[in-house]
N, CA and C atoms of all chains as a GROMACS GRO file, in nm:
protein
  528
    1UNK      N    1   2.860   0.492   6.976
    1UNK     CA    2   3.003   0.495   6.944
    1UNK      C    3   3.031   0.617   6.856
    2UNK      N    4   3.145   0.672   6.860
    2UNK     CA    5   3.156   0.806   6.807
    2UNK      C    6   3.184   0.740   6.656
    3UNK      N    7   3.205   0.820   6.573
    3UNK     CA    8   3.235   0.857   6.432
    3UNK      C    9   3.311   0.959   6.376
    4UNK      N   10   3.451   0.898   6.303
    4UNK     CA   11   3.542   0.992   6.244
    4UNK      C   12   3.514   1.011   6.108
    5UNK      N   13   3.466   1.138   6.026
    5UNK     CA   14   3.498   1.158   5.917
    5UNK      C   15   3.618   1.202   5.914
    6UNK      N   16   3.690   1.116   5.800
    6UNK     CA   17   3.794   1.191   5.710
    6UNK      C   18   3.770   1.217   5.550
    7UNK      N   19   3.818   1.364   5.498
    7UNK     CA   20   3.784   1.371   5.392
    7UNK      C   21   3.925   1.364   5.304
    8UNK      N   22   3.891   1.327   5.175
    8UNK     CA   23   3.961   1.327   5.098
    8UNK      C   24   3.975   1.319   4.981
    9UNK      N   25   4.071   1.457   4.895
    9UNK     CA   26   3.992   1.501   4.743
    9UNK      C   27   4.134   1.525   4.676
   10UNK      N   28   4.120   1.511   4.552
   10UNK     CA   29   4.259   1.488   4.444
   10UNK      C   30   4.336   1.629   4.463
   11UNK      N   31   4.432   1.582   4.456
   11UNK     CA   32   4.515   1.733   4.434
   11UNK      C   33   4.425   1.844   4.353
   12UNK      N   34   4.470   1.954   4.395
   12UNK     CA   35   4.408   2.100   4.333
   12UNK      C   36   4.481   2.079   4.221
   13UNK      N   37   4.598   2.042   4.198
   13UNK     CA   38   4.687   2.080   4.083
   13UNK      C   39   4.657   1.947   4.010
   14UNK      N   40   4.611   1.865   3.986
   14UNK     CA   41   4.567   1.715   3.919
   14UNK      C   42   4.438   1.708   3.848
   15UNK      N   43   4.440   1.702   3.722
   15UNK     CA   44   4.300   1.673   3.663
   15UNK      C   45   4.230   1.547   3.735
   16UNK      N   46   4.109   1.600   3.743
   16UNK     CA   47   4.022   1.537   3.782
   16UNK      C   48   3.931   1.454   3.695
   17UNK      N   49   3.921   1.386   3.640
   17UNK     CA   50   3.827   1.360   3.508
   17UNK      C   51   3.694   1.285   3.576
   18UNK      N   52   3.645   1.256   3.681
   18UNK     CA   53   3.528   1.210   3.744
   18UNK      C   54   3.500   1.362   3.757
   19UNK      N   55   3.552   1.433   3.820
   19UNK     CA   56   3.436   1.604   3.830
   19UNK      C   57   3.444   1.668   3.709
   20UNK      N   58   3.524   1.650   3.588
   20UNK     CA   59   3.509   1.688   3.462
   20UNK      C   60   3.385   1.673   3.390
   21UNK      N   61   3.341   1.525   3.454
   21UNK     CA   62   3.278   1.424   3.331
   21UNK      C   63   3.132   1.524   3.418
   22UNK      N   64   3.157   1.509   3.586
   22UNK     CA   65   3.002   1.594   3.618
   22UNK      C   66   2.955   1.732   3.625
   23UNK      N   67   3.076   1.862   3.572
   23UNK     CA   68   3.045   1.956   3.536
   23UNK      C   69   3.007   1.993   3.408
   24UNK      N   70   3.024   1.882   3.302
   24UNK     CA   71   2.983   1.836   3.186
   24UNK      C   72   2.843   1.809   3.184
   25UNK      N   73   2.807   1.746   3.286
   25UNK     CA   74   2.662   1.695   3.272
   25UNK      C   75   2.596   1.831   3.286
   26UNK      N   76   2.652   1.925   3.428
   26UNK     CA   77   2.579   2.013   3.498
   26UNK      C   78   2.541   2.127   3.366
   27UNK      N   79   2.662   2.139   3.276
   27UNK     CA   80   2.690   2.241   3.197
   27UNK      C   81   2.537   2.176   3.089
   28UNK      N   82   2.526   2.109   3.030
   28UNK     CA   83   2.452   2.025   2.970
   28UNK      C   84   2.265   2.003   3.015
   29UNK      N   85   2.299   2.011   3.142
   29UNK     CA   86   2.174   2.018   3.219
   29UNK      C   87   2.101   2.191   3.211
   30UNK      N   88   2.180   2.299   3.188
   30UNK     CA   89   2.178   2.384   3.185
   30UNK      C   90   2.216   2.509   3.288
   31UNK      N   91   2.256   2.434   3.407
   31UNK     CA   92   2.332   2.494   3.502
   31UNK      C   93   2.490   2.520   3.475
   32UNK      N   94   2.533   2.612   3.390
   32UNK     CA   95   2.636   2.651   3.373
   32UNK      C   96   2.708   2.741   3.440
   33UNK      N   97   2.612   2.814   3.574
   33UNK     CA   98   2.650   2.869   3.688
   33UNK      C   99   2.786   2.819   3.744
   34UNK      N  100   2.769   2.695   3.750
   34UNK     CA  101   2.843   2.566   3.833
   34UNK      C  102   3.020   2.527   3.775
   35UNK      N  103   3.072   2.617   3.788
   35UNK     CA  104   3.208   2.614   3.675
   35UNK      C  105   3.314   2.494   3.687
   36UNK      N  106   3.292   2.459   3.820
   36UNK     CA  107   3.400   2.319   3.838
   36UNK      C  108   3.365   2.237   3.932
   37UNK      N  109   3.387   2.120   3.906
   37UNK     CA  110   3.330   2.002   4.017
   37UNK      C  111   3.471   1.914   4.022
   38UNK      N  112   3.514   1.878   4.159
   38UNK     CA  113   3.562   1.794   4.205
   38UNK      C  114   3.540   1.690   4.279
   39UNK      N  115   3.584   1.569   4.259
   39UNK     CA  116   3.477   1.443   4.306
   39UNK      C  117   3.583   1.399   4.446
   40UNK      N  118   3.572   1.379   4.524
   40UNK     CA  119   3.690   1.325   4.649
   40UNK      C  120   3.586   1.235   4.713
   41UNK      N  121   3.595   1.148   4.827
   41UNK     CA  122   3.581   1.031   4.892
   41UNK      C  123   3.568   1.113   5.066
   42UNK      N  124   3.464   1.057   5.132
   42UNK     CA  125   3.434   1.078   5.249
   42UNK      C  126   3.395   0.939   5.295
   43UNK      N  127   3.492   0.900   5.459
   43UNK     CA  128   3.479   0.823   5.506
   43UNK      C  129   3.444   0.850   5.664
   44UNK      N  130   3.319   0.742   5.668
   44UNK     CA  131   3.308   0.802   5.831
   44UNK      C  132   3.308   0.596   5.890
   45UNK      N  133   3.464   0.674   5.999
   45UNK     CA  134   3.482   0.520   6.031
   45UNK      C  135   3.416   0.541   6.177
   46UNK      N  136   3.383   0.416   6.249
   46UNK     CA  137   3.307   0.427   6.393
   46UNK      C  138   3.434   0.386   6.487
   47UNK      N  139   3.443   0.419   6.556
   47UNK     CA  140   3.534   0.345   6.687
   47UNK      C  141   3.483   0.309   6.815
   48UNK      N  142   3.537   0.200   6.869
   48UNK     CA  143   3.513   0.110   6.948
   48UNK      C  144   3.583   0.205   7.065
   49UNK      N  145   3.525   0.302   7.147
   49UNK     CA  146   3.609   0.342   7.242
   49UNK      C  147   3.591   0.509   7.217
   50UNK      N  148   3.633   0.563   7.289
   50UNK     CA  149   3.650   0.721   7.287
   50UNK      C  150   3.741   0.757   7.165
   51UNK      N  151   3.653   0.916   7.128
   51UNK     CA  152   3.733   0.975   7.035
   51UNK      C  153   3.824   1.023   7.098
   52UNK      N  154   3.918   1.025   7.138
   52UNK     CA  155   4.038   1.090   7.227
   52UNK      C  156   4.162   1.113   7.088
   53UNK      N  157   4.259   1.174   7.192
   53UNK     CA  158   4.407   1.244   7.118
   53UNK      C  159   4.430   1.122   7.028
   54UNK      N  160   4.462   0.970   7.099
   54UNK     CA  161   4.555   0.895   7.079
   54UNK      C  162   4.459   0.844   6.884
   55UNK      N  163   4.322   0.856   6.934
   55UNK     CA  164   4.243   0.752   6.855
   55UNK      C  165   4.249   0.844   6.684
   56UNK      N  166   4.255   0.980   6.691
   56UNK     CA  167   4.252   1.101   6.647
   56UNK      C  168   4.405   1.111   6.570
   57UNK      N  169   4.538   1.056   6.646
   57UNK     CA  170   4.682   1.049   6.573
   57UNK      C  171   4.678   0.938   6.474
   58UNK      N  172   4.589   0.814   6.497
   58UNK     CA  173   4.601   0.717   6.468
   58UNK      C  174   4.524   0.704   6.324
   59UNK      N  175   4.402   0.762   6.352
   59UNK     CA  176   4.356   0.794   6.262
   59UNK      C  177   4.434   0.901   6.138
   60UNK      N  178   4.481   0.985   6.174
   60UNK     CA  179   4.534   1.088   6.061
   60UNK      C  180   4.631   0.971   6.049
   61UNK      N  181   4.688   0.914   6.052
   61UNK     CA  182   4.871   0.828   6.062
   61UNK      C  183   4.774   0.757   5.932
   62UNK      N  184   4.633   0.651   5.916
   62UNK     CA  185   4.565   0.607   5.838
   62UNK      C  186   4.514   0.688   5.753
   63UNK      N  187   4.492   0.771   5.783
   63UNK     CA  188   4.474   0.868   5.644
   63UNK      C  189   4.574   0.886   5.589
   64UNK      N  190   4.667   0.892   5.594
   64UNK     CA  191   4.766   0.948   5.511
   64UNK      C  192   4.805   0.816   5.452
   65UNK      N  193   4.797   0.728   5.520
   65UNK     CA  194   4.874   0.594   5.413
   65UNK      C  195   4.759   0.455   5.409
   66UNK      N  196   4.670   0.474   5.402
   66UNK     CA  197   4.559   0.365   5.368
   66UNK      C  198   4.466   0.438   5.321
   67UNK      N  199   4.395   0.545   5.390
   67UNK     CA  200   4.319   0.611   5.280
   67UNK      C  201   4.294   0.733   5.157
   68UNK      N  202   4.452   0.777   5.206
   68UNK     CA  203   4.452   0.825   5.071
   68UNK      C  204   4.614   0.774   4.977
   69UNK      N  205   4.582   0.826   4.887
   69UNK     CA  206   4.702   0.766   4.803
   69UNK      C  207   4.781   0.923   4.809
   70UNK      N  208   4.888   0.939   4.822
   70UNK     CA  209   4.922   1.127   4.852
   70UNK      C  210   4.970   1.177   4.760
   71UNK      N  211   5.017   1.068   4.648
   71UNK     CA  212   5.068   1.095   4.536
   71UNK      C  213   4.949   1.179   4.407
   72UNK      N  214   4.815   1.114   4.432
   72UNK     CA  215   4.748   1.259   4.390
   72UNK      C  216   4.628   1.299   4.480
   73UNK      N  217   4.623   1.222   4.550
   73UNK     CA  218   4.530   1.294   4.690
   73UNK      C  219   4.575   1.348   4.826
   74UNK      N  220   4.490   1.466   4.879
   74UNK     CA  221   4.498   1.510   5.001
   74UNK      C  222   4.396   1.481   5.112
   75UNK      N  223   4.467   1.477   5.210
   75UNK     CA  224   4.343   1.477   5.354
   75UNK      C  225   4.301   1.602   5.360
   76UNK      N  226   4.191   1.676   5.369
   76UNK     CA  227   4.168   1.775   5.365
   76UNK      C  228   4.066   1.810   5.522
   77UNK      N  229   4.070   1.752   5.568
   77UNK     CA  230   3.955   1.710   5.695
   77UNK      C  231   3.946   1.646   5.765
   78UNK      N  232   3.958   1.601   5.888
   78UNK     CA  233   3.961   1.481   5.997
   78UNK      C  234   3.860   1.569   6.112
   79UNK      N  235   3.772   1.486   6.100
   79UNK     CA  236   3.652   1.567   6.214
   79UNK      C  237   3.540   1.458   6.321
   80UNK      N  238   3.566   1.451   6.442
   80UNK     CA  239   3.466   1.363   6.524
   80UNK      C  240   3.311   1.438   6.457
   81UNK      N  241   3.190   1.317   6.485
   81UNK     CA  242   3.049   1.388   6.429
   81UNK      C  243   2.992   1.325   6.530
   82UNK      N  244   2.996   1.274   6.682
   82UNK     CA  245   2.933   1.248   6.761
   82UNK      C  246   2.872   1.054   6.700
   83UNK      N  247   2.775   1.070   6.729
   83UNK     CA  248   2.674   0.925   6.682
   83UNK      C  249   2.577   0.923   6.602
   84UNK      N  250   2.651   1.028   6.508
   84UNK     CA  251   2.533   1.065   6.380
   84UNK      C  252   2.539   0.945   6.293
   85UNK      N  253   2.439   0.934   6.250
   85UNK     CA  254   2.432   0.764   6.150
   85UNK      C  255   2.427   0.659   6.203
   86UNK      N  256   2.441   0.656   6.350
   86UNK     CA  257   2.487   0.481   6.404
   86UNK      C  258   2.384   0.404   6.334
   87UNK      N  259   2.415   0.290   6.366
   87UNK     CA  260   2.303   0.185   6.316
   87UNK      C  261   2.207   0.226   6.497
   88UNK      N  262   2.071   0.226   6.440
   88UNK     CA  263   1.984   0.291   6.500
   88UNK      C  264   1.931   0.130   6.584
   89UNK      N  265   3.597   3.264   4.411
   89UNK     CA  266   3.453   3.213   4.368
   89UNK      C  267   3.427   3.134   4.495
   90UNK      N  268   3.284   3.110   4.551
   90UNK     CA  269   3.260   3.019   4.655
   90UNK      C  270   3.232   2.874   4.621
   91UNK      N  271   3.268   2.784   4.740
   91UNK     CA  272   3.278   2.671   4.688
   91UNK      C  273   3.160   2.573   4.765
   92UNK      N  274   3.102   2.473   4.748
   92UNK     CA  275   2.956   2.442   4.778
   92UNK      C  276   3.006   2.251   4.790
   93UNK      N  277   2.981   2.236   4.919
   93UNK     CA  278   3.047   2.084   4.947
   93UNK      C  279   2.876   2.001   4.988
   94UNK      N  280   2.891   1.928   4.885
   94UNK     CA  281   2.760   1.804   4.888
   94UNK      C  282   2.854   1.700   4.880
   95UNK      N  283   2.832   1.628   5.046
   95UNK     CA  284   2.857   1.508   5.037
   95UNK      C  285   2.741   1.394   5.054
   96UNK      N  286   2.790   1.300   5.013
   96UNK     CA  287   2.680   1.171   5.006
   96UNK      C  288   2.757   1.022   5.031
   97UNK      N  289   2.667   1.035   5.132
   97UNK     CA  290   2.681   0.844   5.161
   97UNK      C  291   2.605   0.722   5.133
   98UNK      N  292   2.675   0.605   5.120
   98UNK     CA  293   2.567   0.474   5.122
   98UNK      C  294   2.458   0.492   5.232
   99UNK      N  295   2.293   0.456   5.185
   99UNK     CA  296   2.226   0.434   5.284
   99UNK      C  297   2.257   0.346   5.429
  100UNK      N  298   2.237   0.354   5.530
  100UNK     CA  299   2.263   0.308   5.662
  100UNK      C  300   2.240   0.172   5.619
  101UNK      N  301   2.130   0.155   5.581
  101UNK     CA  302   2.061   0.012   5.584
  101UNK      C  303   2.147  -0.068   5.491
  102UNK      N  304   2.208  -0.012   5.401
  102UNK     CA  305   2.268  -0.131   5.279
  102UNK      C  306   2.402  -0.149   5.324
  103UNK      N  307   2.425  -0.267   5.334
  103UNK     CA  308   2.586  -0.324   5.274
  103UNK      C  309   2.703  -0.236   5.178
  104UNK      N  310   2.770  -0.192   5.256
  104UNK     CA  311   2.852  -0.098   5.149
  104UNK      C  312   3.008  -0.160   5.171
  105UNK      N  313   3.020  -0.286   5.015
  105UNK     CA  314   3.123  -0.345   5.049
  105UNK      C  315   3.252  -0.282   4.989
  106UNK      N  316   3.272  -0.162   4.993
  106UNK     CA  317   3.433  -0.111   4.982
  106UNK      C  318   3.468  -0.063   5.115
  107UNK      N  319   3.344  -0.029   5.216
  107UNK     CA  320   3.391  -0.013   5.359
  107UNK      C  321   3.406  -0.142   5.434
  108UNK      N  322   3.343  -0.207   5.368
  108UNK     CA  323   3.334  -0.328   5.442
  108UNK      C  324   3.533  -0.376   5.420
  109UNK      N  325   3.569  -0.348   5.291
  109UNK     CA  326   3.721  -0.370   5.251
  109UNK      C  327   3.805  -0.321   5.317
  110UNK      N  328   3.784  -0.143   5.334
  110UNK     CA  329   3.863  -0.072   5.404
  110UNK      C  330   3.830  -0.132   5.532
  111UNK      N  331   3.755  -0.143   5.636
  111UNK     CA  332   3.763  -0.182   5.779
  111UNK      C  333   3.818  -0.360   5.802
  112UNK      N  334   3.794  -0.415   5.714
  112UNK     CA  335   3.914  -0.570   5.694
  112UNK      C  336   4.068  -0.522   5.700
  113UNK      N  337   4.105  -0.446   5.603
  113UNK     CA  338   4.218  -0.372   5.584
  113UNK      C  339   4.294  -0.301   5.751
  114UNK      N  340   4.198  -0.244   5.817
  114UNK     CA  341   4.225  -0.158   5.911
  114UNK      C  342   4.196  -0.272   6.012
  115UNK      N  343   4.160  -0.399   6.013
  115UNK     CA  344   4.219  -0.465   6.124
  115UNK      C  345   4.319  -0.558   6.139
  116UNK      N  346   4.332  -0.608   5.942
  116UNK     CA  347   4.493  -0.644   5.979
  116UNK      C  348   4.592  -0.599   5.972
  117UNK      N  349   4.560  -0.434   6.017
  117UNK     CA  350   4.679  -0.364   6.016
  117UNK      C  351   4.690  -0.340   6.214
  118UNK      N  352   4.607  -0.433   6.273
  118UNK     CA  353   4.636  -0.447   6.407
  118UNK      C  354   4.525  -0.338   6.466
  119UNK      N  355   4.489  -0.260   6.363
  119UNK     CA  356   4.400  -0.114   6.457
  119UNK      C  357   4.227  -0.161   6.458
  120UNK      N  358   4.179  -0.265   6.543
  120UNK     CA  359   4.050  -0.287   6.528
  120UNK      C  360   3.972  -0.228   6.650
  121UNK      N  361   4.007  -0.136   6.674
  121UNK     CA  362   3.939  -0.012   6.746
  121UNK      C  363   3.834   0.024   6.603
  122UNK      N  364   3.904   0.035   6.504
  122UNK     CA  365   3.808   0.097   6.435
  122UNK      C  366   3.710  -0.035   6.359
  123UNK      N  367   3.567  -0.043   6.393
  123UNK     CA  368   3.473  -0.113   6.375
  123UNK      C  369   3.414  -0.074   6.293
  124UNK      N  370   3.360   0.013   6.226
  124UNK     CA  371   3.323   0.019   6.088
  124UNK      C  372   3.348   0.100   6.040
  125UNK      N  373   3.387   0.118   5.858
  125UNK     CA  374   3.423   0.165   5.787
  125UNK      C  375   3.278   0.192   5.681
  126UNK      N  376   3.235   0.352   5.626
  126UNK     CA  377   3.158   0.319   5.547
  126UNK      C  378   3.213   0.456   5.447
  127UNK      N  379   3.236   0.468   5.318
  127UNK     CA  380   3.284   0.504   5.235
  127UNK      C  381   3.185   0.581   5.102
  128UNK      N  382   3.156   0.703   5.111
  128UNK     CA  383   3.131   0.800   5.032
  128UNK      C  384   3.137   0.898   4.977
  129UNK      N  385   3.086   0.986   4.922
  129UNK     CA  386   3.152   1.071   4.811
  129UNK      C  387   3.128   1.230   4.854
  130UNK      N  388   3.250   1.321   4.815
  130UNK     CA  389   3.249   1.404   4.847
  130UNK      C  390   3.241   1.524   4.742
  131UNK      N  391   3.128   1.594   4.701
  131UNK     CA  392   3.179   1.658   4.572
  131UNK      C  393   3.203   1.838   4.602
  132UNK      N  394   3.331   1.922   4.566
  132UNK     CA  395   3.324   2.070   4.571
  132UNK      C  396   3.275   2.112   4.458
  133UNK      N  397   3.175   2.203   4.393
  133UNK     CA  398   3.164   2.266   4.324
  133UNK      C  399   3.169   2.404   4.311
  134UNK      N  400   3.231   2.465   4.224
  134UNK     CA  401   3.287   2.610   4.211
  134UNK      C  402   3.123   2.669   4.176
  135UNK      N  403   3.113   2.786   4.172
  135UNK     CA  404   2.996   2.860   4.131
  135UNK      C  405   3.042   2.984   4.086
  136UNK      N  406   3.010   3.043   3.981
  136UNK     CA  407   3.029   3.170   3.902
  136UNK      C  408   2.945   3.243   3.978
  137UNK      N  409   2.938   3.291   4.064
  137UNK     CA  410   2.887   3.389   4.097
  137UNK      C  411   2.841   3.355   4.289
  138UNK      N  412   2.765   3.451   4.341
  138UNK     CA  413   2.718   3.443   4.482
  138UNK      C  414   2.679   3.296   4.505
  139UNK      N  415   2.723   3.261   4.619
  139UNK     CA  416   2.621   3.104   4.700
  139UNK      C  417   2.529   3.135   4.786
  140UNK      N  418   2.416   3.173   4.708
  140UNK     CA  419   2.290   3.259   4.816
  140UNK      C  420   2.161   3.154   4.724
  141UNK      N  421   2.079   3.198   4.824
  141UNK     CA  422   1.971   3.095   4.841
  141UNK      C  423   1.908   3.012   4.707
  142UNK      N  424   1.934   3.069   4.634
  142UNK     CA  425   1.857   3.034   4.469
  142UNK      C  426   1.960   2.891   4.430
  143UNK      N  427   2.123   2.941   4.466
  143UNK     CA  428   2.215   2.822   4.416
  143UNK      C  429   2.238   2.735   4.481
  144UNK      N  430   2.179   2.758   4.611
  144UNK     CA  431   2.189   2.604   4.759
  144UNK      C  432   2.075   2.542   4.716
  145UNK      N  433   1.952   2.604   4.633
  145UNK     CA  434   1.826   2.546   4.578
  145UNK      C  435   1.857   2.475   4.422
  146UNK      N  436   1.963   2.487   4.379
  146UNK     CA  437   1.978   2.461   4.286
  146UNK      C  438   2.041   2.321   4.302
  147UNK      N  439   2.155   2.341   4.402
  147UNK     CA  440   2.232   2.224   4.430
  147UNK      C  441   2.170   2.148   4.523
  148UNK      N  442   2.073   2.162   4.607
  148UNK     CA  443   1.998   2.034   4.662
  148UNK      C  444   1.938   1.977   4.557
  149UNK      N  445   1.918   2.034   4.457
  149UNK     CA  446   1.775   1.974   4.366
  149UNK      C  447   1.885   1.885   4.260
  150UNK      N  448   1.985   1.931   4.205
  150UNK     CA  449   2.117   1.861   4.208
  150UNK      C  450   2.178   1.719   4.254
  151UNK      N  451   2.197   1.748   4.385
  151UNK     CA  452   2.240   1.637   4.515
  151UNK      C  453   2.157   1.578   4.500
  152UNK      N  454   2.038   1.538   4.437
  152UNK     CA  455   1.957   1.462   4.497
  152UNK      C  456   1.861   1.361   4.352
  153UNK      N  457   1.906   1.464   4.244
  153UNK     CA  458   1.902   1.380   4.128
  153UNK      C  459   2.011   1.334   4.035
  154UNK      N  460   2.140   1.462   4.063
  154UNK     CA  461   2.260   1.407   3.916
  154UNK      C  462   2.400   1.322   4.022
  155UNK      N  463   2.365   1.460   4.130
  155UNK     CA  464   2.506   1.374   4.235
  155UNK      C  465   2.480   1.232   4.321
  156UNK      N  466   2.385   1.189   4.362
  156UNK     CA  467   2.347   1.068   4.413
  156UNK      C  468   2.243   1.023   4.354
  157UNK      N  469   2.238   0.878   4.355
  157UNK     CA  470   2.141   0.768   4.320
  157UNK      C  471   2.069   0.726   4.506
  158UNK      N  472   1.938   0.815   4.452
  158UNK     CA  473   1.864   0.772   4.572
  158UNK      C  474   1.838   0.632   4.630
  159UNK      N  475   1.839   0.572   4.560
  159UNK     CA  476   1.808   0.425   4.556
  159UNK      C  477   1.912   0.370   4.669
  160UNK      N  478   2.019   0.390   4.658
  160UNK     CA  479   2.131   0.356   4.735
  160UNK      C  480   2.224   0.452   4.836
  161UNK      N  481   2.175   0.562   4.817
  161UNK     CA  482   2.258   0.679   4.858
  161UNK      C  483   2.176   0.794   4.908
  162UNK      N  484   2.261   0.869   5.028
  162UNK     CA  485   2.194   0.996   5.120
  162UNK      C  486   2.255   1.088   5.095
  163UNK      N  487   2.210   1.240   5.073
  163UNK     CA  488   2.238   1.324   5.078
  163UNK      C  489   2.308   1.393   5.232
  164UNK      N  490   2.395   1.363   5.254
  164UNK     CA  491   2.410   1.350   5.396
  164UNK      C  492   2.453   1.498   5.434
  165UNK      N  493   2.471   1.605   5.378
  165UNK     CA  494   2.541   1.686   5.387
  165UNK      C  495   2.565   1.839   5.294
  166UNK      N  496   2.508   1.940   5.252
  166UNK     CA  497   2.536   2.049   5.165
  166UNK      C  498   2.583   2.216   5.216
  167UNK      N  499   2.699   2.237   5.235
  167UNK     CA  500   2.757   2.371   5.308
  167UNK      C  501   2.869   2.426   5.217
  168UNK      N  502   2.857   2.562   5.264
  168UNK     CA  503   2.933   2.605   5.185
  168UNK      C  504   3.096   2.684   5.213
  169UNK      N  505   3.180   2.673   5.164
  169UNK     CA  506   3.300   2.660   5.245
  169UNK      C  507   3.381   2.792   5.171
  170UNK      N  508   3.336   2.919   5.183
  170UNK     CA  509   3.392   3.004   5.097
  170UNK      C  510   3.491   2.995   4.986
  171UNK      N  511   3.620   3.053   4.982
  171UNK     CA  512   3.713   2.983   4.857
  171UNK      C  513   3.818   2.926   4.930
  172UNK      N  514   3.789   2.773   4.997
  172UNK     CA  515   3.887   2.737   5.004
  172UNK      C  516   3.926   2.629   4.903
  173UNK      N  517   4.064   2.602   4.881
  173UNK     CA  518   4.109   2.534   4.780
  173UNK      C  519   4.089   2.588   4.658
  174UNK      N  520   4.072   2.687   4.636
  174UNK     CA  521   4.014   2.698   4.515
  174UNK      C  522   4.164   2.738   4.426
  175UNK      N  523   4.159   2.770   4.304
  175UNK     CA  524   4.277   2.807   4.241
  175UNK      C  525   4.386   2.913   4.275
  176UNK      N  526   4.512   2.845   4.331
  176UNK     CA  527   4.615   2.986   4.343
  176UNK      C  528   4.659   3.040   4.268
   0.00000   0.00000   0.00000
């Protein structure tokens, strides 16, 4: 069965305080190379059926209002990955 | 500055019950085409300088001890996405 990632990461313009707290660590760890971290959410849902147009609208239509909140997150990504991960 | 995307998911094998939430969610919203939901993390990190081989060595070694808990979690993913998003 195929697999949709959608990604999704806080506004550019929105503090982030989960990638704050881990460029803190990084800075601390001694990798201060590493100047900013942002933390966002990746979901890879499976579907019952072909990745097609319809399954693909339906999906972004759910991203935008179940999985992300838009008020400080964006979809930044909607991508088929074939049958990578299935349960084997 | 270039930007360096490590994402990470729940292991295959474990129970990951906030997808398990989101795909409940997504079938009483009538859409149970989509059969599973599994939910993980996406992190960008900025880098002061080049994303050449020393800092993809830096950030696997990274990904794999500060950004995920092996125990429960895969490194599913580390590329690098020139400057997008980055500050306008």
């Amino acid at each position: 069965m195929p697999t949709i990632v959608v990604e999704v990461m806080p506004k550019a313009e929105l503090l982030d305080p989960q990638g704050k707290a881990v460029a803190g660590a990084l800075g601390r760890l001694g990798k201060s190379q590493f100047t900013g971290v942002r933390v966002g959410k990746r979901f890879e849902i499976t579907i019952d059926g072909p990745a097609d147009a319809a399954a693909l609208a339906d999906i972004a239509q759910l991203a935008d209002t179940v999985l992300s909140n838009s008020v400080i997150e964006d979809v930044v990504g909607i991508h088929v990955v074939g049958t990578a991960e299935a349960v084997n």
